[in-house]
C-alpha positions in Angstrom: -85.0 -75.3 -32.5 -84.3 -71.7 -33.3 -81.9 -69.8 -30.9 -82.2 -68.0 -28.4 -80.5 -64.7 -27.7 -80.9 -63.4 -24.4 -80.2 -59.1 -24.9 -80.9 -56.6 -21.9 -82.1 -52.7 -21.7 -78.2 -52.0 -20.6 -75.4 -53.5 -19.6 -74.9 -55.0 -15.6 -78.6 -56.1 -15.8 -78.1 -59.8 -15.4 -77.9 -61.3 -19.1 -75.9 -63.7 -17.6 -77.5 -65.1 -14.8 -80.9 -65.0 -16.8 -79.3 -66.8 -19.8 -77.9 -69.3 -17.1 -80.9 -70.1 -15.3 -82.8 -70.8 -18.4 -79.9 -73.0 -19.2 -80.4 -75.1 -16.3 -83.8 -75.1 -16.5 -84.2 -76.2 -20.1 -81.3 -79.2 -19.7 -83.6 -80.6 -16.1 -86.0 -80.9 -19.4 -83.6 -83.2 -20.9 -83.1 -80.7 -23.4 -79.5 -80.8 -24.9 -78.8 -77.0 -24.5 -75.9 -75.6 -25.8 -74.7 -71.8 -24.5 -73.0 -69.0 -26.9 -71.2 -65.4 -25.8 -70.0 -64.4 -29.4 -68.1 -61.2 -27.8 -66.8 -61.2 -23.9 -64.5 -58.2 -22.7 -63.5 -57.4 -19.1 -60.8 -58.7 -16.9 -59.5 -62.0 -17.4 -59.5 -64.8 -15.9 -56.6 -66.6 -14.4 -58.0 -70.1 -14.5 -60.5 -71.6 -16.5 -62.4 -69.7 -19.2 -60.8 -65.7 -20.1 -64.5 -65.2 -19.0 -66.1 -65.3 -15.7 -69.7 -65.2 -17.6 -69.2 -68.0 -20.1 -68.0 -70.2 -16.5 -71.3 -69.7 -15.4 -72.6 -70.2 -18.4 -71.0 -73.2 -19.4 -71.4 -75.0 -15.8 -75.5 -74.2 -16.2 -75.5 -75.7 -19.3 -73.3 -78.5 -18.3 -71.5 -78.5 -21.4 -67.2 -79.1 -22.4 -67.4 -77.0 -25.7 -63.9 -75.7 -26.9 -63.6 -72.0 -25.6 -63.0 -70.4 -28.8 -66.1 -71.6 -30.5 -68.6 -70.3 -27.3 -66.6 -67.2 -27.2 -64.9 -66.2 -30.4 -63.6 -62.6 -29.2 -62.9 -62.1 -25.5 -61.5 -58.8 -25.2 -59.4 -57.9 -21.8 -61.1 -54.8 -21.4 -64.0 -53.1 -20.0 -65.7 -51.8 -23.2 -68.1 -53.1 -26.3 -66.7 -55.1 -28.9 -66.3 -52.2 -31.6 -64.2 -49.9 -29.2 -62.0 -52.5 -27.5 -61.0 -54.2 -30.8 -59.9 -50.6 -32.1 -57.6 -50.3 -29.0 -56.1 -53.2 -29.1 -55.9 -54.1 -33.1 -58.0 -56.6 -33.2 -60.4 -57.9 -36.6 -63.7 -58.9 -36.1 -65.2 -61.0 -38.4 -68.9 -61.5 -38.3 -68.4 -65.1 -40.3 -66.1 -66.5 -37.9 -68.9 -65.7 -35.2 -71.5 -67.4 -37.5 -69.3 -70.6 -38.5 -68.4 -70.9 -34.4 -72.4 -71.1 -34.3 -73.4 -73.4 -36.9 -71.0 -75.5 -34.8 -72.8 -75.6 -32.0 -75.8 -75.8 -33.7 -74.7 -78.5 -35.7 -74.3 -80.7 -31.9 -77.0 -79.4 -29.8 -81.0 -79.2 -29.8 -80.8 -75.4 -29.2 -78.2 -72.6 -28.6 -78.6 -70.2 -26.0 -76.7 -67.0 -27.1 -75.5 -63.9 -24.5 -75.4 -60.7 -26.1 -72.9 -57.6 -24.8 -74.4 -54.9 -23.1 -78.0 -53.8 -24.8 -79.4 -53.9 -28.2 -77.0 -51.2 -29.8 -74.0 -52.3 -28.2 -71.7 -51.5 -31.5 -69.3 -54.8 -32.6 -68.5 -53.2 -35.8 -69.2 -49.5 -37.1 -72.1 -50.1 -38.4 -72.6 -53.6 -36.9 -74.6 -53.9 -33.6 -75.7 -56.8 -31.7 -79.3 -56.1 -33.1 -78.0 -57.0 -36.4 -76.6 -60.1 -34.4 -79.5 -61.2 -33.3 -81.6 -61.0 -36.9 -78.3 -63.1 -39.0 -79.1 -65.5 -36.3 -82.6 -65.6 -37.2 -83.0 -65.8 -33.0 -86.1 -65.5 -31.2 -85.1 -63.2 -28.1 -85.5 -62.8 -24.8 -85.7 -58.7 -23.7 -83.9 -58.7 -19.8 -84.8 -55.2 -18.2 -84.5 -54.0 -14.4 -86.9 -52.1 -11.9 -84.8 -49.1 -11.5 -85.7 -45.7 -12.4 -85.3 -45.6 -16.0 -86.3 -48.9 -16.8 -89.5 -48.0 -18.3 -88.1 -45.8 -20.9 -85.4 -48.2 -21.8 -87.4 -51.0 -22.2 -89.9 -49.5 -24.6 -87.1 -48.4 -26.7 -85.3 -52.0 -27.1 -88.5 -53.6 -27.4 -89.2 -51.0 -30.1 -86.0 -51.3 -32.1 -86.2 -55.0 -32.2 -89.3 -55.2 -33.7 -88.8 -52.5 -36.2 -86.0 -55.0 -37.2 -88.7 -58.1 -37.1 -87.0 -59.7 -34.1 -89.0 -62.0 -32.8 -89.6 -61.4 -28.7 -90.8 -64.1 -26.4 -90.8 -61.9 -24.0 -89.6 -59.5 -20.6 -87.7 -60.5 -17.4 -87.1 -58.0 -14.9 -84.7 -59.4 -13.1 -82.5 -58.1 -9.5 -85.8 -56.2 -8.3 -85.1 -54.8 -4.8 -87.2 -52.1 -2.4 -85.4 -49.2 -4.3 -87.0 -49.7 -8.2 -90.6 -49.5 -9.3 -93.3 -52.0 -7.4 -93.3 -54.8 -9.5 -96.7 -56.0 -9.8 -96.9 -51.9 -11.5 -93.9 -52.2 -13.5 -95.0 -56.1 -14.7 -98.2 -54.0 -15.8 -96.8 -50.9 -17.4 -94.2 -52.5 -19.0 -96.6 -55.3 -20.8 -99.2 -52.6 -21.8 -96.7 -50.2 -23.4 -94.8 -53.1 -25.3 -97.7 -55.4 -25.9 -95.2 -58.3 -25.0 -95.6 -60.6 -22.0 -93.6 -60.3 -18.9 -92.3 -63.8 -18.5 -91.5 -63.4 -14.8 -89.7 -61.4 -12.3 -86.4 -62.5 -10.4 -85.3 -60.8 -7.0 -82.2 -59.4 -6.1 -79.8 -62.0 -4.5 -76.7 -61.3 -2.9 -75.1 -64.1 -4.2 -76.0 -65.9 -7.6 -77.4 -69.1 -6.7 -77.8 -71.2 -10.4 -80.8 -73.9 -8.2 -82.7 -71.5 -6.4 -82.6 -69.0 -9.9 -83.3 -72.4 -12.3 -86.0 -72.7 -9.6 -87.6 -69.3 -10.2 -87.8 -69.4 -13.8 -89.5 -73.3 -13.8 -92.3 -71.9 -11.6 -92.9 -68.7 -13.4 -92.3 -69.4 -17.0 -93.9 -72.0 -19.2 -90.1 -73.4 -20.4 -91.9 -75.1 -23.4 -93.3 -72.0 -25.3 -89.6 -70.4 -25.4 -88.0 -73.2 -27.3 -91.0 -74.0 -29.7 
């Protein structure tokens, strides 16, 4: 099965709760689902994984895969890939990240692969997680939000992907609350200026719940047509 990246319209949208909840949803499908975060910064952990995103990530998927090949660069700082390893001296090399995926590729029916941030998130100077996504050869999942802004945003990652031939299954607004655009509008808008499907809609929750998330997805999306 082809990957799947899961990329967002900025950064703090969700990626990783979305890419979780897919996660879950695909293994209740006896799907052998294995979970990717090439590039991680932030503050790290003290226990378990440096971080916090790939332990939910990990849990959904139910899977023990060695740290360093699910997340080849975790950076301690909050700040993409390309800036954080000029701070701190660090080398990034694109075919470590590919050989840690044909690793996991090589031991599960399909990867699930986290991006950084959105589409342009820079890794190298004139590497971006756009050109990620297409040397994966990933289909791609586009997570946006229902804030003011959004529509704007979206249009533009969905535009820049397929100007790149990146495949898109589709939209997810995710964390909707009372404050952002009425959804059943925004599902609307957002389908007829991208011509792409919005896959569902998730609601804010105050605290991530992996079942009731796994839950929303199964009843909104057809799980089958993202993996085929």
């Amino acid at each position: 099965m082809k990957p799947l990246f899961i990329t967002a319209t900025d950064t703090d949208i969700g990626k990783t709760y979305v890419c979780a909840g897919l996660a879950h949803s695909l293994k209740k499908l006896d799907i052998d689902v294995g979970i990717m975060k090439p590039f991680a910064c932030g503050i790290k952990q003290k226990t378990g994984f440096s971080s916090n995103d790939l332990t939910i990530l990990a849990n959904a998927a139910m899977v023990d895969d060695d740290e360093t090949i699910i997340n080849p660069f975790f950076f301690p700082v909050p700040a993409s890939p390309y800036t954080a390893a000029k701070n701190l001296g660090v080398k990034i090399d694109i075919a470590h990240v590919m050989e840690c995926f044909r690793k996991l590729d090589k031991i599960h029916d399909i990867i699930l692969v986290e991006g950084i941030g959105g589409i342009m998130t820079p890794i190298l100077k004139d590497y971006a997680i756009i050109d990620l996504i297409k040397d994966l050869d990933a289909n791609t999942i586009i997570v946006t939000s229902s804030k003011i802004g959004t529509v704007n945003h979206t249009v533009l990652t969905s535009n820049i992907c397929k100007n790149m031939n990146i495949p898109i299954k589709g939209l997810i607004i995710n964390n909707f609350d009372s404050t952002g655009y009425p959804i059943p509008e925004l599902e609307r808008d957002l389908s007829a200026l991208t011509d792409l499907p919005v896959l569902c809609s998730l609601p804010h929750m105050k605290k991530f719940d992996l079942s009731k998330y796994s839950d929303l997805i199964q009843e909104k999306v057809d799980i089958s047509t993202l993996v085929s």
